[in-house]
Every structure is written in structure tokens, then in C-alpha cells.
N, C-alpha and C positions, 0 to 999 in steps of 0.2 A: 390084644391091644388095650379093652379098657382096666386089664389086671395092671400093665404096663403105667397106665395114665395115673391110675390110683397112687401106685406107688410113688413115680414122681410127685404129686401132689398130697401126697400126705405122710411119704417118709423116704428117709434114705437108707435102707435097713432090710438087711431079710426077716431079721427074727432077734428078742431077744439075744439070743445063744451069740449072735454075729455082732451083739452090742459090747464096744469096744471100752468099755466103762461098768465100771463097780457100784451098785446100787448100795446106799450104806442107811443111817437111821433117816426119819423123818425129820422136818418141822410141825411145830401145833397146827400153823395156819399157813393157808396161800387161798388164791382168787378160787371164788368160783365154786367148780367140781374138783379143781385139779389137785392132787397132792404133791407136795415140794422133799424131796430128799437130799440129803449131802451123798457123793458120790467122787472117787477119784478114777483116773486110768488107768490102764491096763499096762498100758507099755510104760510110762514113767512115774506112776503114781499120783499126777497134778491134781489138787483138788478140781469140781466141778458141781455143778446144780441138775440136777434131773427131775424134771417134772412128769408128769404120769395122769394119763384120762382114760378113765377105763367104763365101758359099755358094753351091754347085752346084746342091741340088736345094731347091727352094721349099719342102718339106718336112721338111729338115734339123732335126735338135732343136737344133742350134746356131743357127740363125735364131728357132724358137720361142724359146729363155729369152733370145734378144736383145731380142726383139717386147716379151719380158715385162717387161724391163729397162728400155726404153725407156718404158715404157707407167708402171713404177712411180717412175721418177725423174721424169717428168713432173707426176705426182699429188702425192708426197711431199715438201714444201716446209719444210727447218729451216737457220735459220746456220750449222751444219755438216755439210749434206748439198750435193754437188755440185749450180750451179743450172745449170736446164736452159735452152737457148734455143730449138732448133730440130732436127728429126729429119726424115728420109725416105728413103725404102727405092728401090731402082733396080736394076731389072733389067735386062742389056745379052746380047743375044746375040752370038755365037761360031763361023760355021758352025753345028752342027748342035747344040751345048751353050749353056747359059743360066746367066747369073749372076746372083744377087740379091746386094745390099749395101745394108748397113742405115746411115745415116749420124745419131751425133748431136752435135749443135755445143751447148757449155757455154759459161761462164767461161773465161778461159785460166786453164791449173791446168800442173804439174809432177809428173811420177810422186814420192811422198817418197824412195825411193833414188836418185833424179838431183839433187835436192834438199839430200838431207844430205851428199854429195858438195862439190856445190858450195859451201856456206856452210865446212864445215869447220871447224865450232864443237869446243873442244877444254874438258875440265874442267867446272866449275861453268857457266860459261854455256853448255854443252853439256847440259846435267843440267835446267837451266831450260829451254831450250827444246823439250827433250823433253818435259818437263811439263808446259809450258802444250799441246804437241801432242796429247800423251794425255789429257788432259785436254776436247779439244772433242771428240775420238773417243767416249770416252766419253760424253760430251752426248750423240752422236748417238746411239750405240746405245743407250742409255736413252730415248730419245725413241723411235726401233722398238718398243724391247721393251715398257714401260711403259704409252706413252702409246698407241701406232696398232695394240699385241698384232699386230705382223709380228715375225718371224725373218728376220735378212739370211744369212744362212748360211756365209756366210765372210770374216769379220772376218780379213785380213792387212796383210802391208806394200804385198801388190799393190795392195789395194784399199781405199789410201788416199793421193791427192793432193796438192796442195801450192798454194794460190794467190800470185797475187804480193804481198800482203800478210803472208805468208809463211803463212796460216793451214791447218790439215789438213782434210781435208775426204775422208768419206767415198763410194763411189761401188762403179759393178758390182755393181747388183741383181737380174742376173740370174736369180738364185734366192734370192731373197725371194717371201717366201708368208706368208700369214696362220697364225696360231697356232691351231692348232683343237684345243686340249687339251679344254676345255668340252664339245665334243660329243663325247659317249660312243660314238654309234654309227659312227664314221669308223673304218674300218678302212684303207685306204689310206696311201701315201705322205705323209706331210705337209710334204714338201719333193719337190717335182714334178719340178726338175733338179738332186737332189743331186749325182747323176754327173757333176757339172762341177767340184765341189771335191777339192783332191788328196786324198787320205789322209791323209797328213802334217799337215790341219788339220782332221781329222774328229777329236770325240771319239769313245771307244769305244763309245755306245750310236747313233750316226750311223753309223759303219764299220760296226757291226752291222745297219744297217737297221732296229732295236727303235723302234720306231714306238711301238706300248704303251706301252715306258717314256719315248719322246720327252714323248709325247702329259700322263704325268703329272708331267712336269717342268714348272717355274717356264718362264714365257715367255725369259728372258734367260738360260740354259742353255748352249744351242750357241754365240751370241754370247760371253758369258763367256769359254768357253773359248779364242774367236777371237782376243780381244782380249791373251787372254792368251799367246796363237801373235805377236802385234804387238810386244808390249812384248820377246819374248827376241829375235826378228831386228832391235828397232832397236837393241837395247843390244849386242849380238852383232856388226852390221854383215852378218850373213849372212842367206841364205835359210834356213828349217829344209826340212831334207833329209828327217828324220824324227820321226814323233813323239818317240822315246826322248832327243832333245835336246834338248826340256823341261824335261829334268831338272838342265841343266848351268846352276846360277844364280849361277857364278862373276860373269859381267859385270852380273848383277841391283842396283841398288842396294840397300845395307841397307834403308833408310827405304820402298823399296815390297815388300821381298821377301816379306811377309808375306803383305801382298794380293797378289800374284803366285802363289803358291803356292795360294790360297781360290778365284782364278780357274781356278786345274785343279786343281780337286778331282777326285778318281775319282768320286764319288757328287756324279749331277745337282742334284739337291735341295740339297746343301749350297755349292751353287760361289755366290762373292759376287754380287749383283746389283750393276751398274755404277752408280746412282745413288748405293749405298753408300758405291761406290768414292771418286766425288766430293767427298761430304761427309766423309768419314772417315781418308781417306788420309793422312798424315803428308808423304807425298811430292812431292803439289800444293802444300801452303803456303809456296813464296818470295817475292820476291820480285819474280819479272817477272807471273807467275801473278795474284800480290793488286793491281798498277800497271792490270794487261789488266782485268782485273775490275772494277777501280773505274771505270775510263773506259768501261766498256762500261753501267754501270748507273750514269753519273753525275748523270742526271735524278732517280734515286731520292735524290741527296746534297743534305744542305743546306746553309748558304753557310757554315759556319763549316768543314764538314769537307771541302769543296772549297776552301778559302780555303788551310786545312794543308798540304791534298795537293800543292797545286801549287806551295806556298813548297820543300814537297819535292822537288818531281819534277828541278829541275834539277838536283840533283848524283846523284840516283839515278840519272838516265839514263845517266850516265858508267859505271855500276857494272854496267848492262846489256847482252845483247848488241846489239853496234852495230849489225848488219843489222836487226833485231827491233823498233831503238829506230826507223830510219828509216822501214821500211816496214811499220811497224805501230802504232806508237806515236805518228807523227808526223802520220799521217792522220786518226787518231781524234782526237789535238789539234785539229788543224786544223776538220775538222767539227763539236766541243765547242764552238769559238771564235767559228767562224761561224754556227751556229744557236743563239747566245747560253746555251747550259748552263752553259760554263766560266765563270771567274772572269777578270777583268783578270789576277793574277799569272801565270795561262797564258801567257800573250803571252812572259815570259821564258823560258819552257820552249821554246815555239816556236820561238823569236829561237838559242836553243842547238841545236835540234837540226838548225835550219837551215842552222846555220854548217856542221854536218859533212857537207853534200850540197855538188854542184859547183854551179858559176853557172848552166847549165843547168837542174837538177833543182831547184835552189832558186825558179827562175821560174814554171817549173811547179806547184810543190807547196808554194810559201810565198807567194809576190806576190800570187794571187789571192785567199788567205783574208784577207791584212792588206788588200788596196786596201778588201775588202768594210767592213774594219772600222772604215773611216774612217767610214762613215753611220752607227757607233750613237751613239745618244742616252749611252750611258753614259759619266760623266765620266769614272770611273776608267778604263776602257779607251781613252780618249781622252787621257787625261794618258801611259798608258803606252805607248802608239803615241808620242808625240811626245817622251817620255825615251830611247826604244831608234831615233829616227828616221836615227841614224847611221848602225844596223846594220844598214839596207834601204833607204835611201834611194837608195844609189849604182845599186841596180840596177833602181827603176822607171825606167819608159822615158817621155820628153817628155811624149808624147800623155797618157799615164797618171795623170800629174801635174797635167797642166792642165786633166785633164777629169772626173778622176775626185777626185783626191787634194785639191787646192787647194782646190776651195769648200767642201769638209766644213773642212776644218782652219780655212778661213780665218774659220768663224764662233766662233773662238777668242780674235780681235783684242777682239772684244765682251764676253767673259763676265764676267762681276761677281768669277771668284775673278781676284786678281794671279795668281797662281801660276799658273792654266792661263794667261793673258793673257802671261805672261815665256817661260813654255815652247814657244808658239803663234811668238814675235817669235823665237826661239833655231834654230826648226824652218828658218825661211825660210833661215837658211844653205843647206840643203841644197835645199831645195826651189826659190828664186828662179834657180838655174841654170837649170834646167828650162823655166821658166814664158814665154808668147810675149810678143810686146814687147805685145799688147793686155792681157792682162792685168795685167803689170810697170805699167804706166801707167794702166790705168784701175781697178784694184783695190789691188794689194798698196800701191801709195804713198799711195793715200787714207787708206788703214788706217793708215799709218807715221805719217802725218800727225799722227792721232788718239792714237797711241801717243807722242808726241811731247809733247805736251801732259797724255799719264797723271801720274793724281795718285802713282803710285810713280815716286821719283825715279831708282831702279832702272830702269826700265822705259826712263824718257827716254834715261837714258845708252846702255843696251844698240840703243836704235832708232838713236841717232848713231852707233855702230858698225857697226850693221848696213847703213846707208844706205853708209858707208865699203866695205864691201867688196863690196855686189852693183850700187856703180857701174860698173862695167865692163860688166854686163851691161844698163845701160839706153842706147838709143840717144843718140846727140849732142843732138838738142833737147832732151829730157827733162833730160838732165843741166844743159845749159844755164840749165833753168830751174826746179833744186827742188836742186839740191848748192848753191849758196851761199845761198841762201834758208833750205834747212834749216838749215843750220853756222850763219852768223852772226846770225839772225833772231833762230832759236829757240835755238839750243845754247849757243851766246857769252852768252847770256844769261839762262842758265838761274839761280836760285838755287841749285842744289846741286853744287857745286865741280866732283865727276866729272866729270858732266855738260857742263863748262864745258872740262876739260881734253879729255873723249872728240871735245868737236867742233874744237878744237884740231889736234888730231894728225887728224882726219879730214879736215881742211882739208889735212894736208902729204901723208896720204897719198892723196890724191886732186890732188894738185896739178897733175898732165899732163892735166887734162883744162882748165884755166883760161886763158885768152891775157892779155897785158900789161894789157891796160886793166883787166880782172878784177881783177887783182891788185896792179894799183896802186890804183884807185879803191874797190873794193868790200872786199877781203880783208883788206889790211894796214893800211885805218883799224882795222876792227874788231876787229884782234889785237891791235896796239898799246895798245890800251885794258886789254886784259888785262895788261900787264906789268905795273900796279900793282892787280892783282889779290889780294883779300885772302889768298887758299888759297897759301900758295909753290908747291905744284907745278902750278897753274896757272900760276905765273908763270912757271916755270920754261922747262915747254912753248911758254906764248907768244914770250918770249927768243928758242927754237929754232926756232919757225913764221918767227918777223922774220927771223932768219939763212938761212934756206931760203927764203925767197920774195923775199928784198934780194942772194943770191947765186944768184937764175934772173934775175931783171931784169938782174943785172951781167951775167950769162953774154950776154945778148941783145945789150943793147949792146955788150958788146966784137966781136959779130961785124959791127955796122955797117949792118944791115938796117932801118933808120928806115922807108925807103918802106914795107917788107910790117909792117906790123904785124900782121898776120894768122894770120901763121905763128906768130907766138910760142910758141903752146899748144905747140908742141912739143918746148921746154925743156921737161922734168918733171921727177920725183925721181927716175926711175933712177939721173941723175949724182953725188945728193946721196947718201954714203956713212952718213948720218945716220938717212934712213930703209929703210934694211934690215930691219926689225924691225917694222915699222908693221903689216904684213898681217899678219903672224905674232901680233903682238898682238893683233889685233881678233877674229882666228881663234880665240884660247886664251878668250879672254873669253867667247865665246860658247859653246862646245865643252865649257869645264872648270868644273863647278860644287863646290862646297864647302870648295876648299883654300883659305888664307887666301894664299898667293902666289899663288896666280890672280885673286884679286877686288882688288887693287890695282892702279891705274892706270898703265902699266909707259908708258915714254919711248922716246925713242930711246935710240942707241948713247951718244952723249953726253951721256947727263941729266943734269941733279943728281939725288940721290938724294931722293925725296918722303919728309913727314916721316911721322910714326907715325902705324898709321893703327889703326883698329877696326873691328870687321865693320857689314858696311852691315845695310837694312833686310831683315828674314826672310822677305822675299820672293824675294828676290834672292840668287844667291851668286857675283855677278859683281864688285860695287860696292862699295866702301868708302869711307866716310867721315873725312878726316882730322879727326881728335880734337883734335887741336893748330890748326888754324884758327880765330878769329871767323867767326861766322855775317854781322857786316854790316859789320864794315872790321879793317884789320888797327891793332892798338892799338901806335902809334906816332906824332910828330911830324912826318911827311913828310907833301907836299904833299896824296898822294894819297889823304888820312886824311879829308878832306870828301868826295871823290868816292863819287857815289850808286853802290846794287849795280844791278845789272843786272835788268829788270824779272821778273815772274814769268813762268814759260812758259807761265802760261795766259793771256797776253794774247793779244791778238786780230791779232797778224801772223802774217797769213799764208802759205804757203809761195809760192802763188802767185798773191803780191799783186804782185812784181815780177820781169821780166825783165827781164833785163839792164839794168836801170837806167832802165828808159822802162815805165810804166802802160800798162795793155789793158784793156780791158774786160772787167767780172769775169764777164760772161755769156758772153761765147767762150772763155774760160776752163776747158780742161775735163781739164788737167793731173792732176787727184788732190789739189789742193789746194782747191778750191773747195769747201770743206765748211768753212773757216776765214772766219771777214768779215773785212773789213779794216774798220778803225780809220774812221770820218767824218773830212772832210777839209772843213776851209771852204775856199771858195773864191777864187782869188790876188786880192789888194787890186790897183789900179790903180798903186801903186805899185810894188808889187815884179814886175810885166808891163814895168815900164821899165828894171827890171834885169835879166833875163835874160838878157841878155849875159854878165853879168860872174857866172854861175853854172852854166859851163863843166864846172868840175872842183872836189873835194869841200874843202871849209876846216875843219880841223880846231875842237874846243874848246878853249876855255881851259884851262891845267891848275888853275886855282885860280880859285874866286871869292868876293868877300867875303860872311862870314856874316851870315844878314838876322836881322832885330833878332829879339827872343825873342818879339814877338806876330805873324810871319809863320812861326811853325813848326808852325803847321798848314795844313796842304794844300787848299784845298776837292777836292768829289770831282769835277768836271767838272775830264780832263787838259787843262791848257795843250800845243800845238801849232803849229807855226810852217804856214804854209800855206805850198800849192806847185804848183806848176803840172800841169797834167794830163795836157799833152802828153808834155814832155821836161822832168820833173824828178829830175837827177841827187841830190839831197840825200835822197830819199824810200829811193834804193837802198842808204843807209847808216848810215843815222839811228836812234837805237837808241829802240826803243820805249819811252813814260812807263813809269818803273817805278811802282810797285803797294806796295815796301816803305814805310815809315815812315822811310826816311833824309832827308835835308836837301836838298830844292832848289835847284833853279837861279834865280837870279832876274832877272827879264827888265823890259824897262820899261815903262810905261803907255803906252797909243795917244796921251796927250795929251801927252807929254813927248820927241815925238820931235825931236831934231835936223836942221836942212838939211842941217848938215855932214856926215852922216853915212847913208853909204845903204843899212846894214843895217840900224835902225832900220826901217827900210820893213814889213821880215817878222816884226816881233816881235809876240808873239803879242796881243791883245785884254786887256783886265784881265777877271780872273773877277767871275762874276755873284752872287758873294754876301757879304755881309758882312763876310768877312772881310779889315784890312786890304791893300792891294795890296801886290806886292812890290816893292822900290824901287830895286832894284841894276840898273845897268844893264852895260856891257861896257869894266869898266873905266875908266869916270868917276868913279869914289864914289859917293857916295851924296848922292841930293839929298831935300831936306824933303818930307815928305807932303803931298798938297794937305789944306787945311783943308777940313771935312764943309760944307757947307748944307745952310739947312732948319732947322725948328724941330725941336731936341732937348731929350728930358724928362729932368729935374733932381730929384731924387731928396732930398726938404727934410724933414726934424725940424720939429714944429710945437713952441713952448714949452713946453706942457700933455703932452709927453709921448706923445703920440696917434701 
């Protein structure tokens, strides 16, 4: 039973061998007898502190106040008291002598003079960080004295630590004991091993042994005076040799020497109580002091005074010491951020003190709190994750990205603000590198899709650029079959100019990935269409797409490789000196928000210069809108003054409604575009099944045609449609969708009016179903007489009478 007793009171442990921790090097110094080691675990490697008291006879008083020490650090639980983990006592014999040794494993901690050492804070932020030091020391022996009425008995520099968050922490309780002033009738010792503390930090009624007078002193007396032995050897740098060097308070700061002097008082009763200290001090209130504080009680702050603090904190931290800001300020952030206390502006503070760790330490102690913070609900901290996603982005890793990162963010495609919706499309710069080809295809380009068609015309433009530049990263079929689908479908024919220009220049800068037939069939009808494009710098661009994609076709044929058409794709724009600038562009577009030179649509090398422009919609600070453009034709006499705009982008082509030129079925369809319908198609007349021969390769429009008389200017709403075949219809892969605006029609001939002679006529579309007259232009014949109505029509008569 007393084998039993012993053990609970003086270890947890059978033995060494059972001790579940690695004893590793020393430290020079720790309290006392005891020796201090670095030591890590067994099962996960964490570091830890292990301390060691080793004795001859089992009876030793140096084994007892260790028994006691051990027993009281185990019980006594505060944020600045040394935490305990594990203890046990081990006896080993020696031939005919025997050794006990007490072992206890903490925290890993740092003696404070190996500590101050090492940081080698000089000045002011030297001054501060002793302050916030002093400052938890005091906590704690206020919490002894105050609150639990024990006496620790020898408050020094030995017997106070250091953890790696840099915090002090006090420890070596070996003599502590209960305060028994109260009881009158204790005659005895009230410190059981004061004979362990030197002299040098006894006050004189302890040196004395005056027990009486101990007994009617304030609980916080001895410590007091301890504390006040702490404050001259850290300011000093020395050990105190003796008491009378107390006296020397040269190195003392003015602003605490007052209170330094109240902590040794000669008379017990008047010496300051340390809670005083705290609240009263002059010498606690800076700066890093009131930052630690506020972060450590920032549950008790409301949002308007966390909102301040943290618009604050990024430049104060500069002003801080830097070891203090990283490994102490920056964990507490961290933890704020990820158990939702902080505010969004955090995230910048975080983001700054981040940058001043290595790549390493930053993975460590920054990637984990941000990945967390992808899953909150809060918008604001989700707008500022994806403002600062530059500054972290580089250093999450694949896996991270696609399995952690990517579907929080991605449910940003969706949100009803534009603004999170522009910043969400802005993100994937960084993020689509990352991302595996299953997601790139069967997520992010659905989304693009959808983005493509956003009612901010901002948005549209930015999704053609962005499709422009994370081509590279989608495989060969993909590409095959959603870059010219995007570009000329939807973007060529966007109403809003940029937009018109970004898909443009996305077509040249993505041009090595297109083979001949691509681009003679599909590409450069529907650029060409642009040179009489109302916006000039549309036009412009398009000019330089036709020169770029009519000097890769020349490139080809001069080398005389007719048979392989195949190869061609691999003429691209490297050779073209024109687009050097293309990536770089799309990159600044997306990357630079607010300045008015970045939100203008920049050319190649050789532009013309675009005309004046004004800032685009306040959502966007990518896009501009030229001011000097017509909205629906450019006001002039040239031919191309009838020609219709280009339909709206929310018509209903879809990305992948065609490849390459030939229809699939939209149920195998499972590209990222199938969330688009495509357009109803009637079905090919008998006649035009007997041409399909002779609809090989694409026939352009007319540039002009005659304007229909002034009662076919309005449109019915069912769009006219040329039908087409289902199999292998090359006209379907270039054909620009009915526009939607209010401009001028094309007009085509009646099913009743068609010609022998002529065996287009075959595919012109059905006359509309409603009342309004038909159109009567056909392709360049003139214009013939309307057929006369049949049928009884009502006449509309005046009786004589007036009636």
C-alpha cells in the first residue's frame, strides 16, 4: 500500500524503459539540483522538456521538495504556469549503492537566460518584450498569491522559462506551500524547504527565519520581493550575487522604477501586491503589451472594435519585434481566424506576416489556417481569400487545390453578387493550373460556360480571356472541341465590343493549337466578318487575326506538305512576332484591377491605337467600353452600314453543340457544355439531301443586300433558319446565330417562289407563320411582287347617316 502511495505521489511511471519520451542534449542551466533536457515522443515525435533530480538516499530532502514540486505543478493549472505532462521516479542500482531519479516531461520551454541570449532584442523592442514577459510572471504569481493563498518562494530568473511561442512561464515549485498566516496557532516553518533558496533572494524576515512576522504578512510578500530579484537580473543581464545589488537601479527603466523599488520594500506589509503591479504600472502599457492582449481577449471584442484593430495591425506589426510578431502573434491570428473570432480584414495581417517566414514555415503555420477558410459561409472572408489569392496560391500543393480549395471556391461561379462572381473567374488564374484534367472538363468549363453568357458584360469578356490562357492546360480533345466554339459562337458575337475584341485576340493567341481546315473553314469566316465591325478597335484586331492566320496557311503551303494536312497545327504564333504580348495581356487583365491602363483592351505589337475609351461597368475593373463607338452600326455610307450586329450572348449556342464541324448527339455530350440547348433544327427538305455534294466547304454572305420595303421591318418572333443536315453539316459549324437585336434583316425567298434554275433556293428557309407581310428579297434577283392575299377580307365602310 505505501509502494502504492509513493508512486501516486511522486510519479506516473514504472521505470525509465516505460518512459514514453526521448531524452535528448541538455541545457547549461535550470533551478536548483535539477537538470533540463530537450526531449521529443515516442509515438509522434513532438518536441518536449524533461527535467531530471537524481539522489542517493531515498530519503534525501532533495528528493522530498522534488516529490513536492512535482505533485504541486501537476495540481496547479494557469496560462502562465509551466504545463505538465508526465512524471516518474526510477530507481537503478549500482553494486551495493542505489539511485532514485525523479523525471518530469512538460511543454518544450527554454531556460529565459538561453533565451534572451538568443533573440538579442536591443532598445525599445527590447523594453517591450520584457514587458509583455513581466507581465505574465506577474499573472502568475498573483494567481499563487491571490487566488490559490500558496507562496512559491523563490520568484528568479532561474525559475522562469521560455516557450516557443516565446511566452514566460513560470516553474520549480519545489517550495511552495500553502500560506497559513490565518492560523494563529502554527508555530512551525511555514515554508518546509526554504533551505533551497539562496540567500541572495531571501528577504530579511525569510534570512531571519521570523516565521511570526512571515505568518503576519500579506500572502504576496516573499514573492514580491522575488519578483523584484527577476526584474534587476533581466535588466542587468546578470545573476544577483547578493542581496545589496538591489540596490543598483541604474539599468532599471525610469517608468518601472517606482514600482521596483515598492516590490522591496524593507517592511513586509508595505511591499506592492503584484496584481497592483499589473493594473497600475506605467511600464506595461505599449504597444506589443495592448496587440497580445487584445488578441488574447478578442471574444470579449465587438465587430466594430475588431474591424479597427485589424485595419491596424498590418503596419503595427512592422513596428513590432519581429521574432514576437511571428511566433506569437501570428499563431494567435491564425487560431482567431480559424475559429471564426477574427474579422475578414485579418486575413491581410495574416497574408503580411506570412510573407516574413520561409516557404517552409509558411506551409506549416499559414496553408493550413487559409485551406480551412475556404469552407466559411462568410462572404466577406471569402471575397478576401480570393483578393489576396495571389499571395498563397503558388504554394498550395495539386492535391490541395482540387480537393480542398476548388469546390468551396467554386461555388462562387453562382453567387448573385457580380463582384464575388468577377473575383471567383479572376481566382482560376491561379488555381486552373493545379486542377486534374477531370475536373478542368467536367466542372470548371461548365461554369465558364455559364460565365459566358453572365448578364455583366465585364464578366463575359474576362471568361474569353481566361479560357485563352488556361488552354494550354486542357487536354487535346477538349480543346478541340470548346476553344473555337467559345471564341466564335459566343465571343465574336457578343454585343459588347471588348468582349468581341477579347475573343479576337484569344483566337490568335491560342492559334497553335488549330490545324488548316480549322482555320480556313471555321476561324477566318468568322473574323473576317469583324473587319466591318462597328467598334474600330475591333476592327482593328480582326485586320491582325486575318494577317496572322493568312500568313500561317501561307507558311504551310510554301513548305508543300498537301498530302499531311494533319500536321498543320503545328504552324502556330511563336513565328508570328505580332503576338508576343498576347499572354502578357490576358495575364495583366486579369491580375491588375483599378488602373484605367489596365482595363483597356491592349493589341498586339502592331495595333492601331483603340479609340478613347471610359471606364467600364463597377463591377469590373478589367473592361472598358469605348465611348466613341455606335452601339448598333458604325454611322457611315459604306456597305457594311446594313449589316446586322451580332446576336446577343444569350442566345442559345452552345459551346458544345459542334465539333469540328459535324453534330453528335447532345446526350453523349458530356464536354461542360451541355447545360447550353441548342437552337431546334427542322429537318433537311428533300431537296436540299440532293445537294449535299455541292456543300463541301463553307460559302460566304453577301456583302450587301437590298433593303425590304418599310412594312417587313418588323421581325416576327419565331427566328428564320436555313435547315441542315444532321450528319455532316459543314454550314451549321459557322453560321452565326439569329441575332436578337432590332437591326435590319436579311431577306430570304418564299418556299413558293423558288427557282429551277437555281439550287440554293432549295434551303431557304419556310415563310413565317404569322401575319406579318413575307419578305420578298431573294439573292440577288430584285425584288419580285407579293403574291395577292385570298380569302374574304373585311372592308372597313362609313354608312351615310354618320353611324
Amino acid at each position: 500500500m505505501l509502494k502504492f502511495l509513493k508512486g501516486v505521489v511522486g510519479g506516473s511511471g514504472a521505470g525509465l524503459k516505460d518512459l514514453p519520451y526521448n531524452i535528448g542534449d541538455p541545457y547549461p542551466s535550470a533551478w536548483g539540483s535539477w537538470s533540463h533536457f530537450r526531449g521529443t515522443s515516442k509515438d509522434d515525435g513532438s518536441p518536449v522538456s524533461i527535467f531530471s533530480l537524481s539522489g542517493s538516499n531515498p530519503q534525501d530532502g532533495h528528493l522530498a521538495a522534488g516529490r513536492n514540486g512535482v505533485k504541486r505543478l501537476r495540481t496547479v493549472r494557469h496560462p502562465n504556469i509551466l504545463s505538465f505532462l508526465h512524471s516518474t521516479e526510477v530507481e537503478s542500482f549500482d553494486g551495493s549503492s542505489s539511485k532514485v531519479t525523479i523525471y518530469i516531461v512538460t511543454e518544450p520551454v527554454m531556460p529565459l537566460s538561453e533565451k534572451i541570449k538568443e533573440l538579442g532584442l536591443e532598445g525599445t523592442q527590447r523594453d517591450e518584450y520584457y514587458a509583455w514577459g513581466l507581465h505574465q510572471i506577474a499573472k502568475a504569481v498573483s494567481f499563487l498569491n491571490n487566488d490559490c493563498k500558496l507562496v512559491h518562494g523563490n520568484v528568479c530568473l532561474s525559475s522562469v522559462v521560455v516557450t516557443q511561442t516565446l511566452d514566460w512561464k513560470l516553474y520549480a515549485f519545489d517550495v511552495l506551500s500553502e500560506y497559513d498566516g490565518a492560523n494563529a496557532t502554527a508555530t512551525g516553518p511555514m515554508l518546509q524547504y526554504e533551505w533551497l533558496v539562496g540567500s541572495q533572494y531571501k528577504p530579511t524576515e525569510l534570512a531571519k527565519c521570523d516565521w511570526a512576522t512571515i505568518r503576519k504578512s500579506p500572502p504576496w510578500a516573499i514573492d514580491s520581493w522575488g519578483l523584484g530579484c527577476l526584474i534587476y537580473e533581466i535588466f542587468s543581464g546578470m545573476k544577483l550575487g547578493k542581496t545589496e545589488e538591489l540596490r543598483n537601479t541604474a539599468s532599471i527603466p525610469k517608468s518601472l522604477l517606482p514600482d521596483y523599488q515598492r516590490l522591496l520594500s524593507s517592511m513586509p506589509s508595505r511591499r506592492l501586491n503584484t496584481s497592483k503591479l499589473i493594473e497600475n504600472s506605467e511600464y506595461f502599457q505599449n504597444k506589443l503589451v495592448d496587440t497580445i492582449h487584445f488578441m488574447e481577449i478578442l471574444s470579449l471584442k465587438d465587430s466594430v472594435e475588431k474591424d479597427t484593430f485589424f485595419r491596424k495591425l498590418p503596419n503595427l506589426a512592422e513596428q513590432l519585434p519581429r521574432p514576437i510578431v511571428l511566433k506569437k502573434l501570428l499563431p494567435l491570428l491564425a487560431s482567431a481566424l480559424e475559429f471564426g473570432s477574427a474579422a475578414a480584414p485579418a486575413l491581410t495581417a495574416l497574408l503580411k506576416m506570412g510573407s516574413w517566414l520561409s516557404a517552409e514555415e509558411f506551409s506549416l503555420k499559414v496553408l493550413p489556417t487559409i485551406v480551412k477558410l475556404f469552407a466559411s459561409n462568410d462572404r466577406a472572408v471569402r471575397v478576401a481569400l480570393l483578393q489576396h489569392i495571389d499571395q498563397f496560391g503558388e504554394s498550395l500543393s495539386a492535391q490541395v487545390v482540387d480537393e480542398q480549395v476548388y469546390p468551396h471556391v467554386a461555388t462562387g461561379f453562382a453567387d448573385t453578387s457580380a463582384f464575388l462572381r468577377e473575383l471567383t473567374l479572376k481566382s482560376m488564374l491561379i488555381v486552373a493550373p493545379k486542377l486534374s484534367q477531370r475536373t478542368l472538363s467536367g466542372s470548371l468549363l461548365k461554369y465558364l460556360s455559364k460565365l459566358q453568357v453572365d448578364e455583366e458584360p465585364a464578366i463575359r469578356t474576362n471568361t474569353t480571356i481566361l479560357l485563352g490562357n488556361i488552354a494550354s492546360y486542357l487536354n487535346e480533345g477538349t480543346r478541340k472541341r470548346v476553344l473555337i466554339n467559345a471564341f466564335t459562337v459566343r465571343a465574336l458575337r457578343d454585343t459588347f465590343s471588348p468582349a468581341r475584341g477579347a475573343g479576337v485576340m484569344a483566337l490568335c493567341a491560342t492559334s497553335s493549337y488549330y490545324d488548316m481546315t480549322e482555320i480556313a473553314t471555321r476561324i477566318l469566316p468568322n473574323i473576317v466578318v469583324l473587319i466591318i465591325d462597328p467598334d474600330s478597335d475591333v476592327r482593328s484586331k480582326a485586320f491582325q487575326a486575318v494577317d496572322q492566320f493568312l500568313q500561317i496557311v501561307k507558311q504551310y503551303n510554301e513548305k508543300g506538305n498537301a498530302e499531311d494536312t494533319s500536321g498543320a497545327g503545328s504552324l502556330g504564333i511563336s513565328s508570328m512576332p505580332g503576338n508576343a504580348s498576347l499572354l502578357g495581356w490576358a495575364m495583366s487583365s486579369l491580375t491588375l484591377k483599378g488602373k484605367a491602363s489596365d482595363q483597356a483592351p491592349v493589341a498586339t505589337a502592331n495595333s492601331v491605337t483603340p479609340a478613347t475609351t471610359t471606364a467600364s461597368t463597377a463591377s469590373s475593373g478589367l473592361i472598358e467600353t469605348p465611348s466613341t463607338a455606335p452601339v448598333h452600326r458604325v454611322s457611315s455610307s459604306t456597305d457594311f452600314a446594313d449589316q446586322p450586329m451580332p446576336p446577343s450572348p444569350t442566345s442559345t449556342d452552345g459551346w458544345g453543340e459542334i465539333e469540328n464541324g459535324i453534330h453528335e448527339e447532345h446526350d453523349s455530350d458530356k464536354d461542360g457544355w451541355d447545360d447550353i440547348e441548342p437552337l431546334d433544327e427542322p429537318k433537311p427538305s428533300s431537296a436540299l439531301a440532293n445537294i449535299q455534294a455541292a456543300q463541301k466547304r463553307p460559302v460566304s454572305q453577301p456583302v450587301s443586300q437590298p433593303k425590304p420595303q418599310a412594312s417587313t421591318s418588323l421581325r416576327p418572333k419565331s427566328t428564320v433558319k436555313a435547315a441542315k443536315d444532321e450528319d455532316d453539316d459543314l454550314w451549321g459549324s459557322i453560321a452565326a446565330a439569329p441575332p436578337k437585336s432590332a437591326s435590319r434583316p436579311l431577306n430570304v425567298k418564299t418556299a413558293g417562289a423558288v427557282d429551277d434554275d437555281d439550287p440554293w433556293a432549295a434551303i431557304a428557309a419556310p415563310p413565317p407563320t404569322t401575319k406579318v407581310k413575307p419578305l420578298s428579297a431573294g439573292r440577288g434577283r430584285g425584288n419580285r411582287a407579293a403574291a395577292p392575299k385570298l380569302g374574304a377580307q373585311r372592308i372597313n365602310r362609313t354608312s351615310s347617316t354618320g353611324m
